[in-house]
C-alpha positions in Angstrom: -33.4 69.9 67.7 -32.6 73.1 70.3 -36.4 73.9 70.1 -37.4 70.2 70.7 -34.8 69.8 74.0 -36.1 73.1 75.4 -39.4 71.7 75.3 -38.0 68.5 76.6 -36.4 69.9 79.5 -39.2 72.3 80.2 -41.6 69.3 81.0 -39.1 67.3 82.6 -38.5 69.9 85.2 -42.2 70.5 85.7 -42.4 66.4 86.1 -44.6 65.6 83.1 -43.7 62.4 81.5 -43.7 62.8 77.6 -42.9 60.4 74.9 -40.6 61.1 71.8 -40.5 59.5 68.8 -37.5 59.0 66.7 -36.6 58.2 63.0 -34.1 55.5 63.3 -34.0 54.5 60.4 -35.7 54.9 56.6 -35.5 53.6 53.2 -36.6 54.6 49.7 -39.0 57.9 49.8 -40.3 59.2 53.3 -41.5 62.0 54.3 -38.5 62.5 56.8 -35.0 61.3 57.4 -33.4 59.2 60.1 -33.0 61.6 63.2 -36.2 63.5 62.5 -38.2 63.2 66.1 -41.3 64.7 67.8 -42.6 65.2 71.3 -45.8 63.5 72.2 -47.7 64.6 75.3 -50.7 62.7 77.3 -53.2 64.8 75.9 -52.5 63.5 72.5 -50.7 67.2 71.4 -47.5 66.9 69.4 -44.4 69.4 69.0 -42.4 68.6 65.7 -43.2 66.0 63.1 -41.8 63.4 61.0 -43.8 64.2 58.3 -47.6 64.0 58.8 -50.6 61.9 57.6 -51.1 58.5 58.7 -47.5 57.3 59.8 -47.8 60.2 62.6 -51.2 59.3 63.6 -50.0 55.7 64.1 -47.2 56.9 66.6 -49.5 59.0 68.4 -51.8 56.0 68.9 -48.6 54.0 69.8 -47.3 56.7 72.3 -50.7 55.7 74.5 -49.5 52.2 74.9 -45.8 53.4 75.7 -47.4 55.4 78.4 -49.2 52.7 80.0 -46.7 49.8 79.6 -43.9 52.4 80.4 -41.5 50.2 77.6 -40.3 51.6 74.1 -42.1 50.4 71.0 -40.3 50.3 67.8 -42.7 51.2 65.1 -42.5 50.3 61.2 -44.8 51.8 58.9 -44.8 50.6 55.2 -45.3 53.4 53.0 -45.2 51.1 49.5 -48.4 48.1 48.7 -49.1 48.0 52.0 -51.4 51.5 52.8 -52.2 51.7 48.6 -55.6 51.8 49.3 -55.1 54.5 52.3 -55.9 58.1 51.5 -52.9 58.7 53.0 -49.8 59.9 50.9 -47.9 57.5 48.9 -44.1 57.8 49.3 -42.9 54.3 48.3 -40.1 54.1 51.5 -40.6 52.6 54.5 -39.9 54.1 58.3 -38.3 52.5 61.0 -40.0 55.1 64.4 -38.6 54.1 67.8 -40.9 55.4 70.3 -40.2 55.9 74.4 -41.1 57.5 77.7 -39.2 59.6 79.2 -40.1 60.1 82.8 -39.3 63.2 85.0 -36.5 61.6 87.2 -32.5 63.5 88.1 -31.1 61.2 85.7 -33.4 62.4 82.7 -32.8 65.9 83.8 -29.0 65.4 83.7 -28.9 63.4 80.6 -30.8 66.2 78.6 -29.4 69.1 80.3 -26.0 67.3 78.9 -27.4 66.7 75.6 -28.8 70.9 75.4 -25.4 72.0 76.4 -23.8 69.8 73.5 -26.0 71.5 71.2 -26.1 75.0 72.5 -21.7 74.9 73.0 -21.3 72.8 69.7 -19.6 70.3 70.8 -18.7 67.1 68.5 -20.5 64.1 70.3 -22.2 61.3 69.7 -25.7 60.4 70.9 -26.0 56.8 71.4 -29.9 54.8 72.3 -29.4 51.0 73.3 -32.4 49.3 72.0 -32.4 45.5 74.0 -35.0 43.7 72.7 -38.2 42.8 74.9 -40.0 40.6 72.4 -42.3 41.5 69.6 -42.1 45.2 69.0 -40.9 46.3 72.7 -37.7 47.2 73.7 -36.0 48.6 76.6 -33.8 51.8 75.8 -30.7 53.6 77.8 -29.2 56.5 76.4 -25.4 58.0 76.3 -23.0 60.9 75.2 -19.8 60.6 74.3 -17.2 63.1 72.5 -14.9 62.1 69.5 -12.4 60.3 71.6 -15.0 57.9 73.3 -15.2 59.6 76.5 -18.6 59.2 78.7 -20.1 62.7 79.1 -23.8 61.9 80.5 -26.0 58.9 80.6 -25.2 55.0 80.7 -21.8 53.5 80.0 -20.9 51.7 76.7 -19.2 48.9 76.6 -15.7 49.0 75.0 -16.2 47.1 72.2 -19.2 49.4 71.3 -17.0 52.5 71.8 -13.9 51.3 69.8 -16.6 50.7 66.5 -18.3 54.2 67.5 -14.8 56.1 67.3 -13.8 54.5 64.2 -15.6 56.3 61.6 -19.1 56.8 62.9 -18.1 60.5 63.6 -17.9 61.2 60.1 -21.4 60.2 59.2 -23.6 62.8 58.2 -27.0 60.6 58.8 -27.4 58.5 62.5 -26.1 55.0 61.4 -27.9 51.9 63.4 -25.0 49.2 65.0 -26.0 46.0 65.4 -24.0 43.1 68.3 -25.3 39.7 70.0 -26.5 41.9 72.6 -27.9 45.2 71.0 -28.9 47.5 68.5 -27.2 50.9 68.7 -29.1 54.0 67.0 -26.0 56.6 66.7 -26.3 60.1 65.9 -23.4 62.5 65.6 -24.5 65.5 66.6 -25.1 68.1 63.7 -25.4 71.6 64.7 -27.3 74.5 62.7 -25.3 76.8 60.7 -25.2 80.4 62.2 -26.6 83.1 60.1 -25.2 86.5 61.0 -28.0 89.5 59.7 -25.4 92.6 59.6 -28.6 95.6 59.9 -31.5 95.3 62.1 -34.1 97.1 59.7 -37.4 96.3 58.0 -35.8 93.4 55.9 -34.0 92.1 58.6 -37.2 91.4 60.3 -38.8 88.6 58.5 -35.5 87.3 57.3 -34.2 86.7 61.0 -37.9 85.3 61.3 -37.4 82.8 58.4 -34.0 82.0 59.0 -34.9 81.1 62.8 -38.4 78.8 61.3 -35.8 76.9 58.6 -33.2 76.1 61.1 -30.7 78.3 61.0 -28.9 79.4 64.2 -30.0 83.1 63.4 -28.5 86.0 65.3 -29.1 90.3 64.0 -26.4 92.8 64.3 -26.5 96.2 64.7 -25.2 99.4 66.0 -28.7 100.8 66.7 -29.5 99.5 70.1 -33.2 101.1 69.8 -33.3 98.6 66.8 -32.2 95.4 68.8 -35.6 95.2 70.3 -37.9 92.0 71.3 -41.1 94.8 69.6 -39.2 93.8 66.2 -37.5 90.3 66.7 -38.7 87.1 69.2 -36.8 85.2 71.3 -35.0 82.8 68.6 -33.2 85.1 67.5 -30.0 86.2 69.1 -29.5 90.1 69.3 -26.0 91.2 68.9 -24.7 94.8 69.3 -21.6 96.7 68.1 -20.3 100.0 68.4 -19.5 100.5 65.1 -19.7 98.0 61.3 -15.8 99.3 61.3 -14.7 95.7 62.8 -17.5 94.2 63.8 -16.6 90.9 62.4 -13.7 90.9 64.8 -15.5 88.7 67.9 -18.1 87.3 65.7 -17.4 83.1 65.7 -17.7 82.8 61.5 -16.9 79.4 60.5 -16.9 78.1 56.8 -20.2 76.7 57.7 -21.4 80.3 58.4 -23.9 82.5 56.6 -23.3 86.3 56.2 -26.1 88.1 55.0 -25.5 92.1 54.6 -28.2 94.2 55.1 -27.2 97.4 56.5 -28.5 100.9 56.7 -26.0 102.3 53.5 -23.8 101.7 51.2 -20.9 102.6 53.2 -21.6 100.2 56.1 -22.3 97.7 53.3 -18.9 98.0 52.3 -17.3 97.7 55.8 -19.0 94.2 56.5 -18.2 93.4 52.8 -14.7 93.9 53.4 -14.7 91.5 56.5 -17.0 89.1 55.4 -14.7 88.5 52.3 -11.3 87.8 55.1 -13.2 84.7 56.5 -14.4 81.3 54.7 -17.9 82.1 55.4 -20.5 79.5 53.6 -22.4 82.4 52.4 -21.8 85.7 51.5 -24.7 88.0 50.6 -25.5 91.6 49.9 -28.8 93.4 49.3 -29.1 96.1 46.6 -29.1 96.9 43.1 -26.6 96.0 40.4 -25.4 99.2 40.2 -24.9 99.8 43.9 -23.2 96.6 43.6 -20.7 97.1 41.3 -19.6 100.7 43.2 -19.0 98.8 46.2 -17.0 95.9 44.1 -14.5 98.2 41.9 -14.0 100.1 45.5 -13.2 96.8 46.9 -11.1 95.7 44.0 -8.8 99.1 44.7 -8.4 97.7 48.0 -6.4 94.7 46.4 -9.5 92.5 46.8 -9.4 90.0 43.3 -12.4 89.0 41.3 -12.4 85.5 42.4 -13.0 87.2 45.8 -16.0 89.2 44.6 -17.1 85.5 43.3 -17.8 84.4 46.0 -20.6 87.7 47.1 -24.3 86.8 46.0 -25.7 90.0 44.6 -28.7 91.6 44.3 -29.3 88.5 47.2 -31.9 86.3 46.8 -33.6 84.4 43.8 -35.2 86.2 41.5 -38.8 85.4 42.4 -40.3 89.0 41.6 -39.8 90.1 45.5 -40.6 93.6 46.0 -42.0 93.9 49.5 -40.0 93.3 53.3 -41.5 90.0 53.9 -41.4 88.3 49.7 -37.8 89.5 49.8 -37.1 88.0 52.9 -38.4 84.8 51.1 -36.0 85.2 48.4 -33.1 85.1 50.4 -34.0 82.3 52.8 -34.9 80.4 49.9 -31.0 81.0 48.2 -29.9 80.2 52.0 -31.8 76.8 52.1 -30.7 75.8 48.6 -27.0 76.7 49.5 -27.1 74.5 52.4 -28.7 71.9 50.9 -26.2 71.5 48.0 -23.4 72.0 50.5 -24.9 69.0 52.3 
């Protein structure tokens, strides 16, 4: 969603209108879930999907009449008996796509540049879109932020009614929920933030896994006491360089949360050891740590003497990665964003 606002705001400030398209709702098998939007731009080009093949190509065709009429469309695609002779793919579901303009104007700017600072600060808020009916598929569409308590933080005001149902309970939806009054439809999103993945060693298997972890949504940041490693030559700009003077307590004004990731990839076995040790104090998500078996189980019993317990050491994922058969940088790399995605998905 970060990418998707940058690129948001970027046209915004140069004054190019663009139209996104949003998942509002979907049922049975789709391609992609509720909240799942992309960027359409005059020229036909895209930025994200929601999922490809003919249900995209109908929104793109859609966006041109959203740019002409200026008015949101709300789009439904059948994905079941309807396109069965289509050579697009079947899914059996159905997709609800609301689609809008949003011209370059302060109040845009403002609204986004709230919405990117939500995102960027994690802050618990809810993103609300008013969909009033226009008749037929048209709509006309305002959009608002407010934090847990109800509080306005950027774009229209909700009625009161509206915010009392939002604060009771909508915050603890994982998926955007649709609200439905005489007056409106409400598509509400709380806002979910990507999990931060902490790299701990800047070296040639850090590279592709800060890469990966960046490209599958994680909030992907390398760190390292080897300033000439911390380089742009060896990692782009989505992932955030961090450096410390030492592994010793590095760990010690690093934000881990229990939906954090910790993956341990340092230069040795004694600075594998020292993050070890941290990364087993906090309720990290994840805890990972390259190497052997063998190497493994040094660091462990020297852990163990410590006073660290077994159920502790539980908790480590070692040798990291699924066993796939990696042996290079970048199939290793794979292995561990893979055991990354599946722990995140069955934490979800």
């Amino acid at each position: 969603m970060v990418e998707l606002l940058d690129q948001i705001l970027k046209m915004l400030k140069q004054s190019e209108p663009v139209t996104l398209a949003t998942v509002v709702q979907h049922s049975g098998s789709t391609p992609r879930g509720a909240g799942t939007r992309f960027i359409i731009r005059q020229d036909g080009t895209t930025m994200g999907t929601i999922g490809g093949g003919l249900v995209e190509a109908e929104v793109i065709e859609a966006a041109k009449t959203v740019f002409a009429s200026r008015a949101a469309i709300i789009h439904h695609h059948d994905m079941t008996q309807q396109h069965l002779t289509s050579k697009s793919m079947i899914c059996g579901g159905d997709m609800t796509v609301l689609i809008e303009l949003l011209s370059p104007s302060e109040d845009a700017l403002e609204f986004y540049q709230s919405l990117h600072h939500a995102y960027q600060n994690r802050k618990q808020s809810l993103f609300v879109i008013k969909m009033d009916s226009r008749g037929g598929n048209g709509c006309n569409t305002t959009h608002t932020l407010i934090n847990k308590n109800g509080e306005h933080l950027a774009g229209s005001v909700l009625e009161n009614d509206v915010i009392e149902q939002l604060k009771n309970g909508v915050f603890k939806q994982s998926t955007p929920v649709m609200i439905n009054t005489e007056a409106a439809e409400y598509w509400v999103e709380s806002l979910v933030f990507p999990n931060r993945l902490y790299l701990f060693g800047a070296g040639h298997v850090s590279r592709p896994t800060a890469r990966l972890g960046a490209t599958t949504g994680f909030q992907t940041m390398v760190v390292d006491d080897r300033a000439d490693l911390l380089s742009r030559q060896y990692f782009d700009e989505s992932v955030e360089l961090v450096f410390v003077d030492s592994f010793e307590n590095c760990l010690e004004k690093i934000p881990v949360d229990p939906d954090s990731f910790l993956v341990i990839l340092t230069r040795g076995h004694t600075f594998d050891r020292m993050v070890l040790s941290q990364a087993l104090r906090t309720e990290a998500m994840y805890i990972g740590m390259i190497g052997s078996k063998r190497k493994r189980n040094a660091i462990f019993n020297h852990l163990l003497e410590e006073g660290f317990t077994q159920l502790d050491l539980d908790r480590v994922h070692s040798p990291i990665g699924l066993a796939i058969g990696a042996e290079t940088p970048e199939e290793i790399a794979i292995s561990i964003v893979a055991e990354l995605i599946s722990t995140r998905a069955n934490h979800r």
